[in-house]
ZAMARGU-4260 file (C-alpha; in steps of 0.2 Angstrom, whole numbers, plus 5000, padded with zeros to 4 digits):
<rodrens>
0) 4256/5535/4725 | 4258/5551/4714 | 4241/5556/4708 | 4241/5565/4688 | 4224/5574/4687
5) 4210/5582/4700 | 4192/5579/4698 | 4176/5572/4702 | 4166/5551/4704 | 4148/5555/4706
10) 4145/5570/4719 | 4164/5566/4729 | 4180/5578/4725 | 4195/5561/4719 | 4213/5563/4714
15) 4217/5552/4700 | 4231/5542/4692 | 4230/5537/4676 | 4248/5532/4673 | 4248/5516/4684
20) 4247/5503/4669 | 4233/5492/4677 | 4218/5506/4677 | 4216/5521/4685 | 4217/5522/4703
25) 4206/5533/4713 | 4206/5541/4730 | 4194/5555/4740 | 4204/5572/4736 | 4203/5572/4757
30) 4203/5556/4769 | 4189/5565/4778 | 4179/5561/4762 | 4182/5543/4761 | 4166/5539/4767
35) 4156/5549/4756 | 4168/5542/4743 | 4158/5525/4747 | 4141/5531/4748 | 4144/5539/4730
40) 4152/5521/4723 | 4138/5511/4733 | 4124/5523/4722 | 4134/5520/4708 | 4133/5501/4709
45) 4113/5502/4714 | 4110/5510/4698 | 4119/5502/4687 | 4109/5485/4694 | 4093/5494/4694
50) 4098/5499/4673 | 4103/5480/4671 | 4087/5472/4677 | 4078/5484/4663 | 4092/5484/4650
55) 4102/5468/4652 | 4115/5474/4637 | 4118/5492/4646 | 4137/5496/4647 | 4139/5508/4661
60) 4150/5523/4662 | 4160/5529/4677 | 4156/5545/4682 | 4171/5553/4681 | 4173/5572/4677
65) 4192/5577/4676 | 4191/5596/4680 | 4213/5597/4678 | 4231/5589/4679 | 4240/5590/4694
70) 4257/5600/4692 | 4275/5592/4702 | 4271/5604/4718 | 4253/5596/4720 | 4255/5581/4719
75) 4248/5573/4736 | 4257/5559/4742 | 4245/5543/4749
</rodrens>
């Protein structure tokens, strides 16, 4: 997988790849983080159940801040 752009889901570093046709996919900048990666998405998901028991119309937004595009020489491999 060739990841496009660097940033940020919730509080975890991600490289992304928007270019995949099907949605973006997402991955920890660092396999040591892909734990913390889950946590994040978990307290995502509790969230967004919490706002929908209050607000059963809410749309949520993923958290996702892109901070910059990955150039050919680094580009990490998965």
């Amino acid at each position: 997988m060739k990841y496009t752009h660097k940033g940020w889901f919730f509080m975890c570093p991600v490289y992304l790849n928007a270019d995949d046709g099907e949605g973006m996919v997402v991955d920890a900048r660092w396999s040591c983080l892909d734990w913390w990666f889950t946590v994040n998405e978990w307290i995502f998901r509790l969230m967004v159940f919490l706002r929908t028991m209050i607000d059963p119309y809410y749309e949520p937004a993923f958290p996702f801040l892109v901070t910059g595009e990955l150039k050919d020489g680094q580009n990490k491999t998965s």
